[in-house]
C-alpha positions in Angstrom: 10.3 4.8 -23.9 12.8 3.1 -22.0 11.5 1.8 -18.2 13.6 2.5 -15.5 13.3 -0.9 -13.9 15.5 -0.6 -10.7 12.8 1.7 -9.8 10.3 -0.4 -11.0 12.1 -3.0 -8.6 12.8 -0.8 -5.5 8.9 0.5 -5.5 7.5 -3.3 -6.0 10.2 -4.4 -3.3 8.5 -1.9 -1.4 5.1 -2.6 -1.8 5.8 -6.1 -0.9 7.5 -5.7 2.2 5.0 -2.8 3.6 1.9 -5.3 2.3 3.3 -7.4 4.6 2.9 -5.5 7.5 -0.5 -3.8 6.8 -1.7 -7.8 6.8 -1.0 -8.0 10.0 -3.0 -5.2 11.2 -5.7 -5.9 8.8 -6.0 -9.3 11.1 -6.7 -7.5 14.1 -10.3 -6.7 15.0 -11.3 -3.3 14.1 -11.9 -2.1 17.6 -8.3 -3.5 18.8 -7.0 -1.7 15.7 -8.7 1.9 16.3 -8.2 1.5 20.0 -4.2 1.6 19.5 -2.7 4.8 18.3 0.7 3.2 17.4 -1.1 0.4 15.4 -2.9 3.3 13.5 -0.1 5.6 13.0 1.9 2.6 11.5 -0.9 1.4 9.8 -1.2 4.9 8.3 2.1 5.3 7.2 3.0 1.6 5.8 -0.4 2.7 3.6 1.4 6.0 2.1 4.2 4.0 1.1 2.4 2.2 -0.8 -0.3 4.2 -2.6 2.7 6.4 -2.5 4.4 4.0 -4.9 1.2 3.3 -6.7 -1.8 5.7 -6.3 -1.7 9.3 -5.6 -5.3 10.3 -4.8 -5.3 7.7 -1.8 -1.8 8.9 -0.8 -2.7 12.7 -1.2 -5.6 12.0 1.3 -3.5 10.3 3.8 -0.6 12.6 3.9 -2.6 16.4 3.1 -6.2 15.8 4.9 -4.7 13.3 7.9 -6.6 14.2 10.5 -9.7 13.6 8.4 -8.9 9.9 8.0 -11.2 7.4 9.4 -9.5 5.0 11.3 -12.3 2.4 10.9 -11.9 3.0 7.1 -7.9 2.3 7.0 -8.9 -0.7 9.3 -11.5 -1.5 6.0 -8.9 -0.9 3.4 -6.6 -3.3 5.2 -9.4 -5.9 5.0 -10.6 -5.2 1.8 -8.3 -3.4 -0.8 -4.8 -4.7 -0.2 -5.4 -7.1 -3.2 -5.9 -4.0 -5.6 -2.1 -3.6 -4.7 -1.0 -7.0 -5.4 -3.3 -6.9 -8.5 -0.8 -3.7 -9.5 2.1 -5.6 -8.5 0.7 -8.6 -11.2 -0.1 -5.7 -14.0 3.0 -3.9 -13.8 5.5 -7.3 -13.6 3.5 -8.8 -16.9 3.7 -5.1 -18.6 7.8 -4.9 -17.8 7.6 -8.7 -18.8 6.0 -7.9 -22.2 9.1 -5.4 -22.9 11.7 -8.7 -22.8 13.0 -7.7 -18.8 11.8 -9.2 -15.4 10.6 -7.2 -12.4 
């Protein structure tokens, strides 16, 4: 199996800049982050391109069932869980290491 690896590249590139972003919500407090529609709505979205790039069930929630969504439990998953993505990020960089390329 050959990887593609400028998609590997764009969706880590991705990943990385959105995680970026969702850290800075994740450093407001909950009720200042629920409070603000715009903060939520971006907050939202910066987490389907990620789980977009990454994890389908979370992403499938967020896009199909939105009005569902806790807002206190995005602000939680920006507290909690963004390290599960850089802990992806790490997994799928050694993997495409192991095959000889760089990601």
């Amino acid at each position: 199996m050959r990887l593609n690896l400028d998609l590997l590249r764009t969706q880590a590139a991705d990943i990385r800049r959105e995680l970026a972003a969702l850290r800075r919500y994740a450093a407001l407090p909950e009720e200042a982050f629920t409070a603000d529609p715009e903060k939520v709505r971006a907050a939202r979205y910066g987490l389907i391109v990620v789980v977009e790039a990454a994890m389908a069930r979370l992403r499938n929630l967020l896009v199909h069932a939105y009005a569902r969504v806790d807002d206190r439990k995005v602000h939680h998953i920006l507290r909690e869980d963004l390290e599960d993505l850089e802990a992806f990020l790490e997994a799928v960089a050694a993997f495409v290491h192991a095959t000889g390329e760089t990601l």
